[in-house]
N, C-alpha and C positions, 0 to 999 in steps of 0.2 A: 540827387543828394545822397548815394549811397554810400555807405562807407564815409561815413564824415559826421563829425562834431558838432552837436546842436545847443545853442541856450537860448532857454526861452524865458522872457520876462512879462507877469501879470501882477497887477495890484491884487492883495486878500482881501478880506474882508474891510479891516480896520485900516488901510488904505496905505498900508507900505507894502515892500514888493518882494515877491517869490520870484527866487532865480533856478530854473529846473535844466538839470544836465542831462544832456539824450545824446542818442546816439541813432544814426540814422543807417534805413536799410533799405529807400528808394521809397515805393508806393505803399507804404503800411505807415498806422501811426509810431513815430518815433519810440523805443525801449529808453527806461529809465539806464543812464549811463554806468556803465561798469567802473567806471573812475571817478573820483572825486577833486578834481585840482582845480577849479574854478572858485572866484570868492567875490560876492559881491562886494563893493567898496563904494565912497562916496564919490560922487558925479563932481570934479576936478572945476574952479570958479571960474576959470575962465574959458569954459566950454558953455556955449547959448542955447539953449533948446528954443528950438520953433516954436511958435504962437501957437498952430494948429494942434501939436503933439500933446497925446493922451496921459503917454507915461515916459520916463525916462531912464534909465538906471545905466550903473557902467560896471564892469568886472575886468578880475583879472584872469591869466592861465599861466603856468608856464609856455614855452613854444614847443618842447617836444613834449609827445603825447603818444600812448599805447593806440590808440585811436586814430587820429589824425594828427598830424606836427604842422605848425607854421612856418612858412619857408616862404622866401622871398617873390615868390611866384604862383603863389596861394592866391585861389578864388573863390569870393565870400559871398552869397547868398543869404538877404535876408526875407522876409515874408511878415505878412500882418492876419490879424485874425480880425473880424468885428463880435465872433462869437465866443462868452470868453468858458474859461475850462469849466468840467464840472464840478470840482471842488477848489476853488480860491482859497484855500490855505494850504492845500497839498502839493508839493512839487513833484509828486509821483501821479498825479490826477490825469484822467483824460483830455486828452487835448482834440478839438478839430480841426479841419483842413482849413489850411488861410484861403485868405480870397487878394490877396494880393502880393506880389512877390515881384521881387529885382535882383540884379548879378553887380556887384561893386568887382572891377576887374583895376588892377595895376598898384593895389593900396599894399606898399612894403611893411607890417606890423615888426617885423626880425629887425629894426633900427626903431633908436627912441627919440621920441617928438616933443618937442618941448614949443613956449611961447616964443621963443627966439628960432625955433627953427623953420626952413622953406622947406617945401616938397613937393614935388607936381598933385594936378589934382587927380584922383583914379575917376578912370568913367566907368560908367554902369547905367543902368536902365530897369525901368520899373513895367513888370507886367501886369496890365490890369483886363480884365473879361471884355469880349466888344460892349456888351452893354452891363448897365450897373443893375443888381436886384430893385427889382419894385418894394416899395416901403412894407413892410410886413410880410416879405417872401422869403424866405432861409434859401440857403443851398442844398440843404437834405432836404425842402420839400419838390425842388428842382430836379433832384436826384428820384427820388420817389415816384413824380407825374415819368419819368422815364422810363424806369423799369415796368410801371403799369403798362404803358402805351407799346414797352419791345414785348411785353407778356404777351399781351392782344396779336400785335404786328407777328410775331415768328413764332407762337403756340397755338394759340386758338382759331385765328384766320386763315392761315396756310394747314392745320386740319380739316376746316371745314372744305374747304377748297378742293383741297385733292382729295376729299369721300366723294364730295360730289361727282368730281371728274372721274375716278373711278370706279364709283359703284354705279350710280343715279343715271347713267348717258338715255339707257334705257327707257328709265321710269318717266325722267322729268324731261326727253325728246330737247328742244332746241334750250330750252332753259336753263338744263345746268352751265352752258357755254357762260350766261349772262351772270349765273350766279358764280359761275368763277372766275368771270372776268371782276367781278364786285369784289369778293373778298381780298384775292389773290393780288390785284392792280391799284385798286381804291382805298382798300383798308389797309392792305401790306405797305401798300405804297404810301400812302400820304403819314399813317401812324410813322412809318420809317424814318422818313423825311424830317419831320415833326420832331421827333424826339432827337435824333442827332442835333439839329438845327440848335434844340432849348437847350442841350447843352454845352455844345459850341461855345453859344454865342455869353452865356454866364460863367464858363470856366476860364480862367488864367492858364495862360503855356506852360508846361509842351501837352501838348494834344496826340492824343493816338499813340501813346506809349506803354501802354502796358499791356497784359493780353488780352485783356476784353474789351481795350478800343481797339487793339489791333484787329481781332476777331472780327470786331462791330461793326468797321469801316469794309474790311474784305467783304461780310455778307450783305452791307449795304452798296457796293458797285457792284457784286455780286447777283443783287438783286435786278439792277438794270437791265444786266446780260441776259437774264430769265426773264424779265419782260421781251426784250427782241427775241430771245428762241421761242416764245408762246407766241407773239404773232407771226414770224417766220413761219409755224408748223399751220396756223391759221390759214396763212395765206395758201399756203401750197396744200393743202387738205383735199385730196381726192376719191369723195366717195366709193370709186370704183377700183380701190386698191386691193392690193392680196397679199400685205403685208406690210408691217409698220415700218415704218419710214422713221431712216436715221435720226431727222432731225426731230420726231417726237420724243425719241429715246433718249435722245441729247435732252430735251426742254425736264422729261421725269426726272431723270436719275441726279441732273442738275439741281433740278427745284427740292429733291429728297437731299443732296447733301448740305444745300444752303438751310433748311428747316434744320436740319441733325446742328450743325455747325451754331447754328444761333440757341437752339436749347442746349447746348452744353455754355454756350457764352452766357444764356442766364443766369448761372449760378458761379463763373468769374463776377460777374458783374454782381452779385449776392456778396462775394467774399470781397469784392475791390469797394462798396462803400460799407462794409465791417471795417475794413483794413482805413480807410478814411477816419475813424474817429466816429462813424455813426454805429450805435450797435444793431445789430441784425438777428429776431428771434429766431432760434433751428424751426421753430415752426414754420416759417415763410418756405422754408425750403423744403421742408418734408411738406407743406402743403402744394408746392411748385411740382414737387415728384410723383405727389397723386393724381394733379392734372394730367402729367404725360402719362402715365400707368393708366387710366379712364381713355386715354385718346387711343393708347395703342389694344385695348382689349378692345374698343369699339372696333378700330379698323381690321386686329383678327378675327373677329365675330362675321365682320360686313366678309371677310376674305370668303368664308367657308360658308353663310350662308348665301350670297349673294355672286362673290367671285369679280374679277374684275368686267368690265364691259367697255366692247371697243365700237365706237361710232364709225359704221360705214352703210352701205346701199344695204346690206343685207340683212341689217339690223334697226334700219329707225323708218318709220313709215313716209318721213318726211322726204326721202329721196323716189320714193314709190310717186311715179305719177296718177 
């Protein structure tokens, strides 16, 4: 919807309707419109509204527009909300993201329609989520259980992980292997999973278009591939080596830029549900940048007092017969 003409219709308080002129610029809440040529008018008598329908209103425009013009070959997009704005008398007020949306394609508005006249019918299609919200579940709190579960999956799990891996080989003998197959596989993995999945399956199309699904979805097959190089290096793992082996260095440097890559999508994904109509306090973020600042003085502290440690024969007793 970028670059294109928006009017939205809510009843106020006192139960007639607000008609708010926007202007759209893709994945952010809509800007109050620079123009003014819209006018609501009354809904024309031999026009039916549905049984089911909530509200109804009709307006006019001109057909050119600083913004966007009507032209014979125009494609109309509308969407529904079940959540309604935060202030119902304002047409300046915040709006949220609908949860239902369709493409009305072939409808010529540049000719005038009257009760005498024929016209084919336009087709279009209505997007709706795979599944519908459970009764008392919002979409901001769907949006929420998400960012908690990628916080855990791609900051604090994959930290704990790789200290293990590389500080602990030493200390904790065959155990750290277990503990980082637990964080890294079980936590990473299934939190990942999880979270894409809830909201897949609750969002309306298009999916994966902006940069922190686009991000999102790369570090989640991303992740796969970092499963196969971590058992790949497992499998071929040779005590009696004299030097690390390519395909370890492939599974680090991999697993470091998938971590890097998701902690910077954290906070896309901070700004993309602001940009949605949910607000988002700076505090979550500057509390998001003390986590990583905490993880990374641990891991230079572990660097210098500790140092890295590599599992082979001449370091773990468990190869000593």
């Amino acid at each position: 919807m970028a670059d294109s003409s928006i009017y939205l219709g809510w009843k106020n308080t006192t139960g007639g309707v607000i008609l708010s002129s926007r202007q759209s610029s893709g994945y952010a809440v809509p800007r109050v419109s620079t123009e003014n040529i819209v006018t609501l008018v009354a809904t024309p008598a031999n026009i039916i509204a549905p049984s089911w329908a909530r509200i109804t209103f009709t307006f006019v425009r001109p057909a050119v527009s600083s913004i966007k013009s009507i032209t014979s070959g125009s494609t109309y997009i509308y969407a529904m909300s079940d959540v309604p704005p935060a202030n119902l008398d304002s047409p300046e007020t915040t709006i949220r993201i609908h949860n239902r949306r369709g493409v009305i394609r072939g409808l010529d508005l540049t000719t005038e329609f009257g009760s005498n006249n024929t016209s084919a019918i336009p087709t279009g299609h209505t997007d709706q989520p795979v599944l519908q919200l459970p009764n008392g579940v919002s979409y901001d709190y769907i949006l929420r259980v998400h960012g908690i579960m990628m916080v855990v999956a791609w900051s604090i799990s994959p930290a704990i992980g790789i200290f293990v891996a590389r500080y602990l080989k030493i200390t904790l003998g065959a155990k750290w292997f277990h503990l980082h197959i637990f964080f890294m596989f079980v936590v990473t993995g299934i939190l990942t999973i999880a979270s894409i999945v809830v909201v897949y399956i609750y969002k309306t199309s298009a999916h994966f278009s902006s940069y922190h699904e686009v991000i999102g979805l790369t570090v989640g097959v991303g992740m796969l591939v970092q499963f196969f190089l971590g058992f790949l290096s497992n499998a071929t793992f040779n005590p009696k080596r004299s030097r690390i082996p390519l395909q370890d260095r492939v599974h680090w440097w991999f697993g470091r830029i998938l971590a890097l890559l998701a902690i910077v999508n954290v906070f896309f994904g901070m700004n993309l549900y602001d940009s949605l109509g949910f607000p988002i306090s700076v505090g979550y973020k500057i509390g998001f940048g003390i986590l990583i600042a905490v993880i990374v003085i641990c891991f230079i502290a572990a660097q210098c007092l500790i140092g890295q440690k590599h599992h082979d024969e001449s370091t773990d007793t468990l190869f000593h017969s």
